[in-house]
N, C-alpha and C positions, 0 to 999 in steps of 0.2 A: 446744865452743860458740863461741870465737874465730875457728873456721877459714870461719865460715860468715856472712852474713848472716841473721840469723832475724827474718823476717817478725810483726809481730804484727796479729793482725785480730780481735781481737775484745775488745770492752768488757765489762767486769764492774762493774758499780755499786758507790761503796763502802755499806760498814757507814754506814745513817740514811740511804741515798738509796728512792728506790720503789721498792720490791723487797726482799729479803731479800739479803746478801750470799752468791753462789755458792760452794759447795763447791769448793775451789780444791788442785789436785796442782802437783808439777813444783818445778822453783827456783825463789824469787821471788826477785827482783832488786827495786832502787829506779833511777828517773828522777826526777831531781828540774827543772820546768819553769815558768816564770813564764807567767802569764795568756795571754800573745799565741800562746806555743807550744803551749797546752795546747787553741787553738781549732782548729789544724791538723792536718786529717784525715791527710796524707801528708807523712811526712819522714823524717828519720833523725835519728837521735839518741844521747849518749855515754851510759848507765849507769854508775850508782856505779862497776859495777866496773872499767870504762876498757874497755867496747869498743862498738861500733858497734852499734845496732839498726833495723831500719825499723816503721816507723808506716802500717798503711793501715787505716783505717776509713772508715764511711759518711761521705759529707760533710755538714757540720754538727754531728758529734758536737763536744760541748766534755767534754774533760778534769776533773774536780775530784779533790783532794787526797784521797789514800785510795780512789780508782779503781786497779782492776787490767785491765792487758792479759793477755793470755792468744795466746801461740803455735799452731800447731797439733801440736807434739810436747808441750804439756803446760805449758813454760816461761810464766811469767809474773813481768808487773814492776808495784810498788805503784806508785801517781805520789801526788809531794811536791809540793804548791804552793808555787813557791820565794817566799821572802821578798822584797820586791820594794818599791819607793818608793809611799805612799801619802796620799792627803789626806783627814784624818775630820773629819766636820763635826759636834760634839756642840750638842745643845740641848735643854734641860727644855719649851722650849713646839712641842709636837706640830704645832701650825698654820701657826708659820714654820719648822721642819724640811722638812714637807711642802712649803712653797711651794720649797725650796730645789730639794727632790728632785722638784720639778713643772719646774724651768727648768732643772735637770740633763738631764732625761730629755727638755726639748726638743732640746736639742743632741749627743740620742741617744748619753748618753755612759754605757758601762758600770756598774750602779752597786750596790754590796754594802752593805744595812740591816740595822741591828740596832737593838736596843732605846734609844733615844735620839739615835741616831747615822745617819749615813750614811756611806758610802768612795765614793771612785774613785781610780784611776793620777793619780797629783801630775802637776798642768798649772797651771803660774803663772797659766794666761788663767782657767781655771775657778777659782783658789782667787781671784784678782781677781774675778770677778763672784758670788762666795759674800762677799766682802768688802763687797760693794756692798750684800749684803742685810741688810748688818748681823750677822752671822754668823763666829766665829773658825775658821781652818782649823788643826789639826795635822797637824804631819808626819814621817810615821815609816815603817819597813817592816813589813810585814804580809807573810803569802800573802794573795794578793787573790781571794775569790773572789763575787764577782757575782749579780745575782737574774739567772735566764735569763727572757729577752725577747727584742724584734728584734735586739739588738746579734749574738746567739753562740751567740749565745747557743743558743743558736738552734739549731734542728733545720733549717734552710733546704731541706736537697735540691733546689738549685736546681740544675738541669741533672744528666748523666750520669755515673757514677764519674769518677775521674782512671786516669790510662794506671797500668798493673799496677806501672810498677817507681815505690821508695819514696823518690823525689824529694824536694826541699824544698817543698811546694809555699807558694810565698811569698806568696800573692793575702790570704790572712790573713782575708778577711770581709771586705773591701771596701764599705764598708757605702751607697754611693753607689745600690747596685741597679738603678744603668742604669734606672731608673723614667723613661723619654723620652715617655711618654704624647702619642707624638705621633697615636697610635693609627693613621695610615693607612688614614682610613676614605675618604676622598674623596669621600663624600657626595652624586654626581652623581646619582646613584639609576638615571642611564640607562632612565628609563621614558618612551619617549615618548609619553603619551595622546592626545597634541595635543588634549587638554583644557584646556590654556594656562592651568591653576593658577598662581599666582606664586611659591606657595611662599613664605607669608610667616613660615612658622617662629616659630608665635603663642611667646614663653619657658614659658607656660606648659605646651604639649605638646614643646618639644626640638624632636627632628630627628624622633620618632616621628607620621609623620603618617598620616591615614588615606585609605587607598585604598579612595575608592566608585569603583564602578561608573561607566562612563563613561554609562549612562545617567542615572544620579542628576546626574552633573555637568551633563547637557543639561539635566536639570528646574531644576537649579538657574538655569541661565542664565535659562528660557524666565518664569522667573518673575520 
């Protein structure tokens, strides 16, 4: 098994995720991987046992604790969500819990609920503006694992696989989304009627304007 690099491609849900857990053969191994690595479709990585494996799944898949990979000879490795630094935000009144987890989640920041509580990855700047709301943060290590949303979360499949061999791929979820709306519409429309509308682009109809007939435009004038 050492002599080789063995490929792993495919996801098995664990036990309480959608699905039933798969009938699973082969050696199971453990990975044990914190949050950031567990969103990375393609990489390589050490096993408990001390040697080397690659990672290629679809992209966007995210990792959770008690997920299994699966080889194509059969092999498979459990993943451990490793324990990791974290800030929980406990509170009895539901409304300012929520307001917290309403200005976390503007700042699109990862974030795992439970019954009275919230998590995210310890950030001085967020447990500062959970301070601000009046709100205590502790800090402790956890596996961190997240409600899936935009963050990961996320099923994305933006753009085409990654290239076959199982690289680190380091881009991590980039969560910027290149969203440059600058849309390149150029909006000249290049229609010349020479019906010398002025285009005054009422706000109330947009850019969506309506094309009569250049006769209607002559009625219009004559009237």
């Amino acid at each position: 098994m050492m002599g080789r690099l063995i490929i792993f491609t495919e996801h098995v849900l664990g036990a309480g995720k959608a699905g039933a857990r798969a009938a699973l053969t082969g050696t199971t191994l453990t990975l044990t991987l914190p949050f950031e690595r567990r969103q990375k479709a393609r990489q390589r990585a050490r096993v408990a046992a001390g040697f080397e494996i690659g990672i290629q799944l679809p992209r966007g898949t995210v990792l959770r604790g008690g997920d299994r990979l699966r080889a194509a000879d059969g092999t498979t490795i459990e993943i451990v969500a490793a324990r990791e630094p974290v800030s929980t935000v406990w509170c009895r009144d539901l409304r300012r819990l929520a307001q917290v987890a309403y200005h976390l989640g503007n700042r699109h920041v990862p974030l795992e609920i439970g019954s009275g509580w919230v998590r995210y990855l310890a950030d001085h700047v967020l447990d500062a503006m959970v301070a601000q709301l009046g709100l205590t943060v502790v800090h402790h290590d956890e596996p961190f694992e997240p409600e899936n949303g935009a963050y990961g979360a996320h099923g994305h499949s933006h753009g085409a696989p990654h290239d076959a061999d199982a690289r680190d791929d380091s881009h991590t979820h980039d969560h910027r989304h290149a969203h440059d709306h600058s849309h390149a519409h150029d909006h000249s429309h290049a229609h010349d009627h020479s019906h010398d509308h002025d285009h005054d682009h009422d706000a109330r109809h947009g850019h969506a304007i309506l094309f009569g007939t250049a006769r209607q435009h002559t009625n219009d004038r004559e009237r």
